[in-house]
C-alpha positions in Angstrom: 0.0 0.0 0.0 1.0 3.2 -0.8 1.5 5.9 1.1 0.1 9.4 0.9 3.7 10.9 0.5 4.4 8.2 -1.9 1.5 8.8 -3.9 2.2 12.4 -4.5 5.8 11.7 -5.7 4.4 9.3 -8.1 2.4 11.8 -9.3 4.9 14.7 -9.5 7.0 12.3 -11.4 4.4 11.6 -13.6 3.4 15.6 -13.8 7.1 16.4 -15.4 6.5 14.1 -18.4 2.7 15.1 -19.2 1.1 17.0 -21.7 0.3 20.5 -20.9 -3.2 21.6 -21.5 -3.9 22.5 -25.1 -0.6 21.0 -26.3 -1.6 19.0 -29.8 -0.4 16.0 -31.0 1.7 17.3 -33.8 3.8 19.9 -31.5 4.2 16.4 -29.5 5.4 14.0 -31.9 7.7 17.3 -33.2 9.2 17.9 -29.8 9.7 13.8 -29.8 11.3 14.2 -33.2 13.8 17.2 -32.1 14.5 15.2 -29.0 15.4 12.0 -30.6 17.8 14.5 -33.2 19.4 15.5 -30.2 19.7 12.3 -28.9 21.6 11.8 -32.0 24.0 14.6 -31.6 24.9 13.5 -28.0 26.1 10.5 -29.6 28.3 12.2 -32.6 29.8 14.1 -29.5 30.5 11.0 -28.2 32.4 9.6 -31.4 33.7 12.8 -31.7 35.8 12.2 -28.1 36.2 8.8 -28.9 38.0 9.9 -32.1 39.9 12.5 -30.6 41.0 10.0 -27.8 42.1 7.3 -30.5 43.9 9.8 -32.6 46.2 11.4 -29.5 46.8 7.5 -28.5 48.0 6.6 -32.1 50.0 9.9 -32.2 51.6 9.0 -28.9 52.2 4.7 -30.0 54.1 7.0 -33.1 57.1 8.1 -30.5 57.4 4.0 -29.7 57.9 3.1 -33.4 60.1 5.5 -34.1 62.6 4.3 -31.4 61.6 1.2 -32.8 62.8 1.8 -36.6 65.5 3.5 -35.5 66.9 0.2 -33.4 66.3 -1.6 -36.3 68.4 0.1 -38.6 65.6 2.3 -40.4 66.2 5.7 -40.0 65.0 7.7 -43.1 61.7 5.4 -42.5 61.6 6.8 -38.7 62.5 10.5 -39.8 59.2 10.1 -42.3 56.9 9.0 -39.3 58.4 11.6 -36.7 58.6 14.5 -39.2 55.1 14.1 -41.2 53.0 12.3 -38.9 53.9 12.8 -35.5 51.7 15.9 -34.0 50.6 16.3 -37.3 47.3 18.4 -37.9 44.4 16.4 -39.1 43.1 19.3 -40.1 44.2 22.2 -41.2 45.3 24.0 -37.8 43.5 21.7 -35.7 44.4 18.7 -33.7 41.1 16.4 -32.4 41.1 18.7 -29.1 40.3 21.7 -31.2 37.5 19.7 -33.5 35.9 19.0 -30.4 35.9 22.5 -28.8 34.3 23.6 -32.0 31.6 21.4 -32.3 30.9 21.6 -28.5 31.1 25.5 -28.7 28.9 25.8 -32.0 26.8 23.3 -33.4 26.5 20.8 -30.2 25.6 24.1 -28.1 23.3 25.2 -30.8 21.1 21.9 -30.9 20.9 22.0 -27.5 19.5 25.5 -26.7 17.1 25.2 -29.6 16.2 22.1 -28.4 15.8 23.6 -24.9 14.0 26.8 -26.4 11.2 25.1 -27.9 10.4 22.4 -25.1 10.2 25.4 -23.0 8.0 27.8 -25.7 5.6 24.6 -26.4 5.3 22.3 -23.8 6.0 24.5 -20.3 10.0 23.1 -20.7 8.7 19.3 -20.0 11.1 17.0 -21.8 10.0 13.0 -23.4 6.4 14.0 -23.2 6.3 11.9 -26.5 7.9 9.1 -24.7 6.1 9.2 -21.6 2.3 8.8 -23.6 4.1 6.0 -25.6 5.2 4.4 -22.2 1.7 4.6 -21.0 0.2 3.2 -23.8 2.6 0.2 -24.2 2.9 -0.8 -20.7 0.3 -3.7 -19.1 -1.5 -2.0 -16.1 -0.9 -4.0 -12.8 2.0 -6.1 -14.5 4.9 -5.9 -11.9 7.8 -4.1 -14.1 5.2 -2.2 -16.1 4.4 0.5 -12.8 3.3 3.9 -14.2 7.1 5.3 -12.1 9.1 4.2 -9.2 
């Protein structure tokens, strides 16, 4: 049995990811759509540090095999790899820290006030209303693992 305390959390849980009055379907299934796009971007950030973390580890393996080739004999090999690849851009002017500042500063900052902007203009700044009314209509009432919230 619940109690009355518990009962209003549920409900104030519940409150963050409903509909506000007068909110249509369409504006819901576009703040959905806008959220999921986002979703999106969080995970090309993601790649984005995983690239930049692969990149500096390959650049810094680069300093082993040029001790490496010059052991072995290979020195105008090792001068090739420590001149032209070693801290070498991989873009113009940029190394993978600087890709990553960019996008974070720009587009990934972008997304996410628009993003933020719009959930707050059309929906009183609730976020996965679209998810929530899915959740309720997918989920088996009174099927333990399918409660309403915690």
């Amino acid at each position: 049995m619940c109690t009355a305390m518990e009962d209003v959390q549920r409900m104030q849980a519940f409150d963050e990811h409903s509909r506000p009055a007068g909110v249509d379907d369409t504006t819901v299934e576009a703040l959905g759509e806008l959220s999921k796009a986002l979703e999106t971007i969080h995970r090309v950030r993601g790649h984005l540090y995983s690239a930049h973390q692969l990149v500096g580890g390959a650049d810094l393996t680069l300093d082993h095999v040029v001790r490496l080739l010059r052991e072995a004999g290979h020195d105008e090999v090792a001068d090739r790899v420590e001149h032209e690849l070693l801290g070498r851009n991989v873009l113009p002017g940029r190394w993978t820290f600087q890709i990553v500042e960019e996008f974070d500063d720009g587009y990934y900052a972008a997304f996410q006030e628009i993003e933020r902007d719009a959930r707050e203009k059309l929906a009183g700044g609730r976020r996965h209303i679209y998810e929530a009314e899915m959740k309720e209509r997918r989920r088996t009432h009174g099927m333990p693992g399918h409660e309403a919230t915690p």
